[in-house]
C-alpha positions in Angstrom: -80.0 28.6 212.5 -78.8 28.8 209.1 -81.9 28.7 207.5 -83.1 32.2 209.8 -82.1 35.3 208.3 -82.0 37.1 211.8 -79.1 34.3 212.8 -80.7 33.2 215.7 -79.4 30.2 217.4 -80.6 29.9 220.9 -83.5 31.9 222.7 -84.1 31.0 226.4 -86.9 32.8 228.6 -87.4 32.3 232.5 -90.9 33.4 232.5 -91.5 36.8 234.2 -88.2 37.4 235.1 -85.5 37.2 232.2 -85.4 36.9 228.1 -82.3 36.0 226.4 -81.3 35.5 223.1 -77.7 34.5 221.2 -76.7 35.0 217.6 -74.3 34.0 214.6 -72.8 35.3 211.7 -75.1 38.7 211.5 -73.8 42.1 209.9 -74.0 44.5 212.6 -72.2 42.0 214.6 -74.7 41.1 217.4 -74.1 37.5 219.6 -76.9 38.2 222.3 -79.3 41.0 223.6 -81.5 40.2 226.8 -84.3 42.1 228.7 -84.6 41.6 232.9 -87.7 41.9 233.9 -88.3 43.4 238.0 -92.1 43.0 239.1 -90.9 45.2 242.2 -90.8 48.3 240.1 -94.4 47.8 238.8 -95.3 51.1 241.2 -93.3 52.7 239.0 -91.8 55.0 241.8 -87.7 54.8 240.6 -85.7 57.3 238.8 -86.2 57.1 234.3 -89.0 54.3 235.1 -92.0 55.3 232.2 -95.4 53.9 231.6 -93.2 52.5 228.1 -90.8 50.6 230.1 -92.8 47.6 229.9 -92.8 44.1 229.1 -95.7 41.5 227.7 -95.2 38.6 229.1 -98.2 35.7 228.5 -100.0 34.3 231.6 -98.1 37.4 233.5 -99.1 40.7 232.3 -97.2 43.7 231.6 -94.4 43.6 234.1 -91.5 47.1 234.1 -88.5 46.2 232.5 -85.2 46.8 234.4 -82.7 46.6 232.5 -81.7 45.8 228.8 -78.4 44.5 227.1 -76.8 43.7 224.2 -73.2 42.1 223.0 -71.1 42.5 220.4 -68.4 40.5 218.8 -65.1 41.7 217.7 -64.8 44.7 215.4 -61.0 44.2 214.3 -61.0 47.5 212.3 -60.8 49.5 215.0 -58.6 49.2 218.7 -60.5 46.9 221.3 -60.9 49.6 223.6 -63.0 51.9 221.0 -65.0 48.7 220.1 -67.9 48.1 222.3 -68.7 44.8 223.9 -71.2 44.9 226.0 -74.3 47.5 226.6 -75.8 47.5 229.3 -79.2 50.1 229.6 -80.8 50.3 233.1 -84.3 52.1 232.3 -85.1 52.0 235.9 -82.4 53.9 237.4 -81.9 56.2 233.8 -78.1 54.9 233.5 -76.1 53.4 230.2 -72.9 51.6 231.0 -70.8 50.6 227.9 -67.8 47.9 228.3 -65.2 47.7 225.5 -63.5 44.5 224.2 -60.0 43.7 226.1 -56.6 44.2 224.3 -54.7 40.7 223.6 -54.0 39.0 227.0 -55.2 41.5 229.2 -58.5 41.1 232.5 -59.2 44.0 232.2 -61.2 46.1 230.3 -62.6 49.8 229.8 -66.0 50.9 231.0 -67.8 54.1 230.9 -71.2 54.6 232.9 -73.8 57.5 231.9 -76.2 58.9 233.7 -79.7 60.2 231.6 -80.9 63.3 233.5 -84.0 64.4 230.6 -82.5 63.1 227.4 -78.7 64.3 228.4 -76.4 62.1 229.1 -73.1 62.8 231.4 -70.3 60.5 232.2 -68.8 59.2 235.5 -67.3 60.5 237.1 -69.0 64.5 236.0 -65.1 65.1 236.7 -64.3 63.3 233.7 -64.7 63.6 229.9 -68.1 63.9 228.9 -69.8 62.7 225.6 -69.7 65.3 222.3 -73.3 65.2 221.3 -73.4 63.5 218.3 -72.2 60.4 221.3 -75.0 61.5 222.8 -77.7 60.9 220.2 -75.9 57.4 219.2 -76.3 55.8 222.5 -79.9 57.0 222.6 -80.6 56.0 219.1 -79.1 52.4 219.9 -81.0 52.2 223.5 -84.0 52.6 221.3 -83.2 50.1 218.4 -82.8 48.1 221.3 -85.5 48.2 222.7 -87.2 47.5 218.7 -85.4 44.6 218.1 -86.5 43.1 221.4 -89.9 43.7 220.5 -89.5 42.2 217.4 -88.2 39.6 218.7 -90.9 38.5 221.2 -94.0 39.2 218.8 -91.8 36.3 216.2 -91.3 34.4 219.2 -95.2 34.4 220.2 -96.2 33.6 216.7 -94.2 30.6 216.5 -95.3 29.2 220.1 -98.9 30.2 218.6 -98.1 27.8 215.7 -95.9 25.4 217.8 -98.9 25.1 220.4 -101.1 24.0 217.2 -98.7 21.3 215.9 -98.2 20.1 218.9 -102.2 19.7 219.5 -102.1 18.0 216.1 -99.6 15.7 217.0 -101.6 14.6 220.3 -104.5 14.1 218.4 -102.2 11.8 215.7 -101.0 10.1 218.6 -104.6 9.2 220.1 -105.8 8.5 217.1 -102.6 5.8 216.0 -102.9 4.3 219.7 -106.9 3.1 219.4 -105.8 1.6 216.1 -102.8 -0.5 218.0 -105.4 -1.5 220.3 -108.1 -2.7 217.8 -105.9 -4.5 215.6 -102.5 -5.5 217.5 -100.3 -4.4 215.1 -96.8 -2.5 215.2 -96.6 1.5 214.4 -96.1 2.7 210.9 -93.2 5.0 209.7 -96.0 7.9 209.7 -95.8 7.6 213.4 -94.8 10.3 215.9 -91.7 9.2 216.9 -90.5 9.6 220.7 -87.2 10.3 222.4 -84.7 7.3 222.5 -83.2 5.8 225.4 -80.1 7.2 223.5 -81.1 10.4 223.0 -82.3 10.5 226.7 -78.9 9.2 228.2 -77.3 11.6 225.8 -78.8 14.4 227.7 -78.7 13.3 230.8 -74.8 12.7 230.6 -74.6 16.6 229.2 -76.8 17.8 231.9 -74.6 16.2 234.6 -71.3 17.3 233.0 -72.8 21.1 233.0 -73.6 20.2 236.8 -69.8 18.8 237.1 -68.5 22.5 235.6 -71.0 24.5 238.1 -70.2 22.8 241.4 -66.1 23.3 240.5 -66.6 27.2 239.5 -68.5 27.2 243.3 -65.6 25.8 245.0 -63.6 28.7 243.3 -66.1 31.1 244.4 -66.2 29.8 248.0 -62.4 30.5 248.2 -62.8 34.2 247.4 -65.1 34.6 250.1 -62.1 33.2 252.5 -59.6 35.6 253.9 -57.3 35.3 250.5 -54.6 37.3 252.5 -54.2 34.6 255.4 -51.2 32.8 253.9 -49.7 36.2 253.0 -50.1 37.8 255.9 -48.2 34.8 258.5 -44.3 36.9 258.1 -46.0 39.9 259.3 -47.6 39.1 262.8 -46.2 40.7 265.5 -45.9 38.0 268.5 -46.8 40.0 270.9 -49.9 41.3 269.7 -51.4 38.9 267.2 -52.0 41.7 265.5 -51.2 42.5 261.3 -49.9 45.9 260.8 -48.2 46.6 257.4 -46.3 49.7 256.3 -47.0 50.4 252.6 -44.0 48.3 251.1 -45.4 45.5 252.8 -49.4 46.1 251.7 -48.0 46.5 248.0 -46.0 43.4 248.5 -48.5 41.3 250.3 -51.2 42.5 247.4 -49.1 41.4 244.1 -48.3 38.0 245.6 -52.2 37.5 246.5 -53.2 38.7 242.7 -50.3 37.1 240.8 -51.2 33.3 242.6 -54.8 33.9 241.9 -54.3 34.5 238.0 -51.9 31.4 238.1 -54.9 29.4 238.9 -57.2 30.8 236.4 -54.9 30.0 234.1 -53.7 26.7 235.0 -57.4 25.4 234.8 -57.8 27.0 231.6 -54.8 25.2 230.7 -56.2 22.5 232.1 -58.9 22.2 230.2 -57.7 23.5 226.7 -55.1 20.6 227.2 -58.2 17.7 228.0 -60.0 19.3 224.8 -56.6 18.9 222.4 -56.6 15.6 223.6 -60.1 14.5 222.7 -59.7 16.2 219.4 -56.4 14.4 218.9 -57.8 11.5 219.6 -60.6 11.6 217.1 -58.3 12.9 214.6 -56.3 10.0 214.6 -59.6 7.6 215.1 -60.6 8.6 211.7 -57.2 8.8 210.3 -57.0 4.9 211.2 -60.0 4.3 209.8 -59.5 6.0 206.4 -56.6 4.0 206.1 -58.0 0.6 206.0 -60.2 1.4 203.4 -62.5 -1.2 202.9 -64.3 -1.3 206.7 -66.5 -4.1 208.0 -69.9 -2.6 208.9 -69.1 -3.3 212.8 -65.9 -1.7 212.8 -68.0 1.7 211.0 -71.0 1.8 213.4 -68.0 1.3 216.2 -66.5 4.6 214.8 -69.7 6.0 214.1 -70.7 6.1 217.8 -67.1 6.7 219.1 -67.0 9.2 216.5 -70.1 11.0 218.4 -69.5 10.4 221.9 -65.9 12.3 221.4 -67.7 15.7 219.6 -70.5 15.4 222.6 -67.6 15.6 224.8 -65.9 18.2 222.9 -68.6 20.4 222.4 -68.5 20.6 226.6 -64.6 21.3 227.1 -65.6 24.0 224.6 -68.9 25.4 226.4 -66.4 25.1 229.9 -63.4 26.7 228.6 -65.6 29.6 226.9 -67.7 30.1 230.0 -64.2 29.9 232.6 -62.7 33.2 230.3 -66.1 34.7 230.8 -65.8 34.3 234.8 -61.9 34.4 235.1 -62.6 38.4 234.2 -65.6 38.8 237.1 -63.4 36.5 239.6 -60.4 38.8 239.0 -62.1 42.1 239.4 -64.0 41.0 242.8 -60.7 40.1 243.6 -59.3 43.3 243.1 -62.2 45.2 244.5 -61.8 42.8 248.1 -58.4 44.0 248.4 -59.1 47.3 247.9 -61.6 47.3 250.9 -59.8 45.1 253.4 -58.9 47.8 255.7 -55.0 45.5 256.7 -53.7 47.3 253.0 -55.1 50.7 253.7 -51.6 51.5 254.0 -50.6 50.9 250.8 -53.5 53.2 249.0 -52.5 56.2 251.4 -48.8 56.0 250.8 -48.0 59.7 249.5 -47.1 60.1 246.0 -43.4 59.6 245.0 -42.7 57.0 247.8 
């Protein structure tokens, strides 16, 4: 990506129904913008939905766009929670929801949703303190540079499939045109041939596909034992005998609900732990591989290509620990607050939320 001047490093697209894009080292701070794509609103019957909320996409059509978002990284010249993080601007039901960027060692984080009734925006709760105009016209302007950029971005991304399509026609004509000269005179391919995947490069990414895999089906077992009854083992002082029955007076709730949440962020953080302590190892290890090596000096060439593929096997696996650990601090936050929102609607704590004030 160094050589782009837009700082583009990865650009996924799941045709006709999501485009994302992430991003590095740009001035206005930008790591990833997407557009969501929902062929249900092509009627065009919901709430902010216009004939301009649409999206080209080839072999499709024009299909309404739902919902647009952008991220930011950390602005350190002003407090987190005046910095956004996250925009988030749902065309089809008129709404803008901003999230801010967490204070040091904190889950959670402040959010604002707005609601667009004819170019107005008001805040949630209308109770609430509502946006000075000039906050107003930003968020607009910014919903619309948006909405540029990602049009930008697709018309560079069709031109370079365009060109990619014809290089790639270019290379299947090379090809069929190198393999009737193997045939007719027997001999081995040149260094002008199109070179093909290795068996290397093939196990490579097969052994990174089934570590993402390994990742996924842990972060499902964690997901499964949310949708448990997380206050069963909490909950076994307080049965009465006779009944079978939970009833707990507001003490009790308030008690019962910090032991649930404290044990749940334990184990968050014990498998972040977990893995930041397997990634200090690996890079440990390689750090003293190459310390060993730069000590003997003089190297036989076996001993070198030994490193060499050591060497790359360790910052394959590294590069994982990090893509697991970043995407586990991602989660830990949504795991937390569906946490918090499950124990605010199971009905056995009611208690504790109607306790009056002062008690």
């Amino acid at each position: 990506y160094n050589s782009r001047l837009d700082g583009l490093v990865r650009c996924v697209e799941l045709i006709g129904e999501k485009m994302f894009e992430y991003f590095e080292d740009r001035d206005d701070r930008l790591i990833y913008h997407s557009v969501t794509l929902d062929r249900s609103l092509a009627g065009g019957n919901r709430v902010g939905q216009k004939p301009k909320d649409m999206y080209t996409v080839e072999s499709v059509g024009e299909v309404p766009i739902r919902k647009m978002t952008q991220k930011y990284s950390r602005n350190k010249s002003v407090p987190p929670d005046q910095d956004p993080y996250k925009m988030c601007y749902f065309l089809a039901e008129g709404k803008i929801r901003v999230d801010y960027h967490r204070e040091p060692g904190q889950l959670t984080y402040k959010s604002i949703t707005y609601v667009n009734e004819d170019g107005i925006l008001y805040a949630l709760p209308r109770t609430g303190p509502q946006p000075t105009h000039q906050e107003v016209q930003k968020l607009l302007q910014m919903q619309s540079n948006c909405r540029e950029i990602i049009d930008e971005s697709h018309s560079r991304t069709h031109v370079e499939l365009s060109q990619r399509r014809k290089e790639e026609s270019s290379v299947r004509a090379n090809r069929s045109v190198q393999a009737g000269k193997k045939r007719k005179s027997g001999l081995l391919g040149s260094r002008e041939d199109v070179l093909e995947p290795s068996a290397y490069d093939l196990a490579r990414e097969s052994a990174r596909v089934d570590a993402l895999r390994e990742g996924a089906e842990e972060e499902k077992q964690e997901e499964k034992s949310l949708k448990v009854d997380v206050l069963a083992p909490y909950l076994v002082d307080f049965v009465n005998k006779e009944t079978g029955r939970v009833q707990l007076d507001s003490l009790q709730a308030e008690l019962v609900m910090k032991r649930c949440t404290q044990d749940f962020r334990k184990r968050l953080t014990d498998r972040a732990e977990i893995i930041q302590a397997r990634l200090r190892d690996e890079q440990n290890q390689l750090r003293g591989r190459r310390e060993q090596m730069q000590r003997r000096g003089d190297n036989v060439e076996k001993e070198e290509r030994e490193f060499e593929r050591y060497q790359s096997q360790a910052m394959f696996r590294t590069q994982i620990l990090e893509q697991r650990l970043a995407r586990h601090e991602m989660q830990a936050i949504e795991k937390f607050q569906e946490l918090e929102r499950t124990l605010q609607e199971d009905s056995r704590l009611a208690s504790m939320w109607q306790r009056e004030p002062g008690k």
